[in-house]
Backbone bond lengths (Angstrom), bond angles and torsions (degrees), N, CA, C in turn:
res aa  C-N    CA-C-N  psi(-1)  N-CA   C-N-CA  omega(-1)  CA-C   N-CA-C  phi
1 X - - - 1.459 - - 1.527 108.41 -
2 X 1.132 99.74 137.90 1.760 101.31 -173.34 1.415 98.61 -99.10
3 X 1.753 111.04 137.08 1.364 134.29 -168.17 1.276 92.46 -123.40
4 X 1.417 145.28 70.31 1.269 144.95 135.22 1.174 131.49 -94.76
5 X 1.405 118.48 114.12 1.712 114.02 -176.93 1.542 111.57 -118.55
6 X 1.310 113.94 154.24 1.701 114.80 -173.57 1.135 118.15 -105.11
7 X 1.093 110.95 -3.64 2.089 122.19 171.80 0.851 143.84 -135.99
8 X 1.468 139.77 104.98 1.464 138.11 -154.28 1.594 114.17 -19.46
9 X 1.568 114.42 152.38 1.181 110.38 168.31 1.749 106.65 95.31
10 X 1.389 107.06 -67.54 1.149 112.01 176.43 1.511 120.83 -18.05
11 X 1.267 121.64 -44.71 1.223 129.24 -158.66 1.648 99.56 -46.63
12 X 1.417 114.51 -45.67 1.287 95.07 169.20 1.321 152.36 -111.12
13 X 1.784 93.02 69.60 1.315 94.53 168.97 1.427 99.82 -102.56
14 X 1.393 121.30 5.57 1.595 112.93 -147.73 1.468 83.62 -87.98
15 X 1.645 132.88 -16.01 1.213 128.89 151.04 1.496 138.40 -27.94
16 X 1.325 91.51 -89.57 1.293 111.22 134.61 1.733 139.67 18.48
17 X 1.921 91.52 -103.05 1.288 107.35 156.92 1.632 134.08 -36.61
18 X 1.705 99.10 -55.22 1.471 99.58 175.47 1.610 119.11 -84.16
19 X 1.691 114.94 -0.17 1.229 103.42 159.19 2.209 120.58 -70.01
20 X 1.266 88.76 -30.90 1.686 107.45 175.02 1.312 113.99 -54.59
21 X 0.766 109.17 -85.45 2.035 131.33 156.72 1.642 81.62 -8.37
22 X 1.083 115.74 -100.14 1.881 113.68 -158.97 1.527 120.69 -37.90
23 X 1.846 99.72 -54.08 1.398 91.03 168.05 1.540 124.94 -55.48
24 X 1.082 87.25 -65.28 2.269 81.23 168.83 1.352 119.57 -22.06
25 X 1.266 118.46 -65.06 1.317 123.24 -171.29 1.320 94.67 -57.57
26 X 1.151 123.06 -62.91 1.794 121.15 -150.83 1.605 100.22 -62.04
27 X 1.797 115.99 -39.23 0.904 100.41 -165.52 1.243 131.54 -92.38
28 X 1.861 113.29 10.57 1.685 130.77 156.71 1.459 92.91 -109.90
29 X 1.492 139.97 41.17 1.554 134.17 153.51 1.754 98.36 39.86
30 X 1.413 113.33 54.75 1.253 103.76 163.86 1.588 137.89 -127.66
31 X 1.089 144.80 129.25 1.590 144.67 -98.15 1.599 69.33 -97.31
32 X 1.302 125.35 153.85 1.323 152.37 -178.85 1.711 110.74 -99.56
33 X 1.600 103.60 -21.52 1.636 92.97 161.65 1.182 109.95 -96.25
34 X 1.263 126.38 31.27 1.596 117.54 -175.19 1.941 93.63 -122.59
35 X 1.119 95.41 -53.05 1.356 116.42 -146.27 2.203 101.81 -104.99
36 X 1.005 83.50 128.08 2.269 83.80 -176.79 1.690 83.43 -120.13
37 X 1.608 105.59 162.79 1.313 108.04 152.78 1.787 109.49 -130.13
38 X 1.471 106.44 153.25 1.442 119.48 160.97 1.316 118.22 -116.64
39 X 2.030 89.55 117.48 1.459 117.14 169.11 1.321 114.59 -82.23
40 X 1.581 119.42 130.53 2.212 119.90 -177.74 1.844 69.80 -124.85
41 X 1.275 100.46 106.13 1.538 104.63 133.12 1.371 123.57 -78.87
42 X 1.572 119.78 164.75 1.096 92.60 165.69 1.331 148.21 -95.01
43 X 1.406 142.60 168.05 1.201 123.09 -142.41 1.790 97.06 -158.34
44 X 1.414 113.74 167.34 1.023 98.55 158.04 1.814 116.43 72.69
45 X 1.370 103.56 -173.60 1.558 116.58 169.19 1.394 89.48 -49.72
46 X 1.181 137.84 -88.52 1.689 111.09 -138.60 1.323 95.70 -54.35
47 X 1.246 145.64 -64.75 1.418 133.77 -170.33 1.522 120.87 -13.75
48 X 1.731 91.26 -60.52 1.599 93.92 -173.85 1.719 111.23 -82.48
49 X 1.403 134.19 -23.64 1.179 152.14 156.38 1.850 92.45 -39.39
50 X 1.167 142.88 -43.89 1.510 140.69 -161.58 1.181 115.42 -104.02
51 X 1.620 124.80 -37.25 1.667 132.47 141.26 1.180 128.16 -59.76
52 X 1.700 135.26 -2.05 1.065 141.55 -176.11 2.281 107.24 -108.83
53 X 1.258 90.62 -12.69 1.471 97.97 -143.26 1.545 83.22 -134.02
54 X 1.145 136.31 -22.85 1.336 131.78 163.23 1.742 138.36 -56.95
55 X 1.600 115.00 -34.88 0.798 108.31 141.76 1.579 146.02 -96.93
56 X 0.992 118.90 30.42 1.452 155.00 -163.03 2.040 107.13 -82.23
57 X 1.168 104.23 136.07 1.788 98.68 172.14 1.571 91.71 -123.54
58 X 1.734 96.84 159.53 1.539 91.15 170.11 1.211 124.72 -51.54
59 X 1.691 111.46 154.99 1.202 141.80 173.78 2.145 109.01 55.75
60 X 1.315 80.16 24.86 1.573 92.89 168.63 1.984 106.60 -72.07
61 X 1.164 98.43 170.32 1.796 96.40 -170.23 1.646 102.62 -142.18
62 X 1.114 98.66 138.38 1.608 115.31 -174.79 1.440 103.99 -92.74
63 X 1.430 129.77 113.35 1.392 96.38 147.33 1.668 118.49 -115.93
64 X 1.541 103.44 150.53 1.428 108.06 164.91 1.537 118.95 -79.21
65 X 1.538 115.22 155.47 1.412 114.24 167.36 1.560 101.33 -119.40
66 X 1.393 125.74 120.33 1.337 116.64 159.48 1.621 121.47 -84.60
């Protein structure tokens, strides 16, 4: 399983992730040399798209400053 992350902090999802991975498997009883799983946390734009927009009510308004 590849443990590469591109942005601080990250490091621990690789926690995380391989806690997921086990439960999955264990919890469809499926052989781990057969079967891998892929965890997408989220990352990126949607991340900040869901912390930006989360506390938000309709027809609320964003503004940017450049």
């Amino acid at each position: 399983m590849l443990m590469v992350r591109h942005y601080g902090g990250n490091q621990y999802f690789n926690h995380i992730v391989l806690f997921c991975c086990k439960q999955a498997l264990a919890t469809f009883d499926l052989d781990v040399v057969c079967w891998d799983m892929n965890i997408q946390p989220y990352s990126c734009t949607s991340t900040n798209f869901a912390i930006y927009t989360r506390p938000l009510y309709l027809k609320d308004v964003i503004i940017e400053f450049n």
